[in-house]
C-alpha positions, 0 to 999 in steps of 0.5 A: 500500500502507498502510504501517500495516498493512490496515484501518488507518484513522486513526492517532494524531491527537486522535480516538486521543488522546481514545480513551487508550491501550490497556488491556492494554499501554499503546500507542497506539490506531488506528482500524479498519474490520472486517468489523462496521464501525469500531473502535479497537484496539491499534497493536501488533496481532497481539502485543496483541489489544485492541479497542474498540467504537464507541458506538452510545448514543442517550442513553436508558435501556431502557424495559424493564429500565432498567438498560441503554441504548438502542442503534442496531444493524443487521440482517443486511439492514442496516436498523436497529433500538434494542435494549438493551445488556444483550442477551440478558439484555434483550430489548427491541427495537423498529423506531422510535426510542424518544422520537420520537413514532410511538414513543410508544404512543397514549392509550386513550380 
């Protein structure tokens, strides 16, 4: 038995020390796996509800809208797809990795 509590997989240590402290109410945070992959959220949980999401930025900016950043998500089939972060103000989604070349649209000649 785990003795931080179910789902609890890191607790303290520099990774929580690099993620500060919780927001809401000052304490540490734990790392955890949910049912949507991993994420940090308070040690005092069920009393503090905060959570934060792991960053899945692929260090480039939206080629459509140019305000958010280009992120790596999965499909319910769990294959993986970029899109923007400002999703559903920014629809733009692609299968290829923006910046590889396949991604890049061919010349006309």
């Amino acid at each position: 038995a785990n003795p931080a509590g179910p789902g609890v997989v890191v607790e303290g240590g520099e990774d929580a020390a690099a993620q500060g402290p919780c927001e809401k109410c000052g304490a540490p945070l734990v790392q955890r796996r949910g049912r949507f992959g991993p994420f940090w959220g308070c040690s005092k949980y069920p009393e503090c509800d905060f959570i934060k999401k792991k960053n899945y930025s692929i260090g480039i900016k939206c080629p459509k809208c140019a305000e958010g950043d280009v992120v790596s998500r999965r499909t319910r089939s769990r294959k993986i797809f970029y899109g923007c972060s400002r999703y559903p103000k920014c629809d733009f989604a692609t299968w290829t990795r923006p910046g590889t070349e396949e991604a890049k649209p061919e010349a006309a000649s």
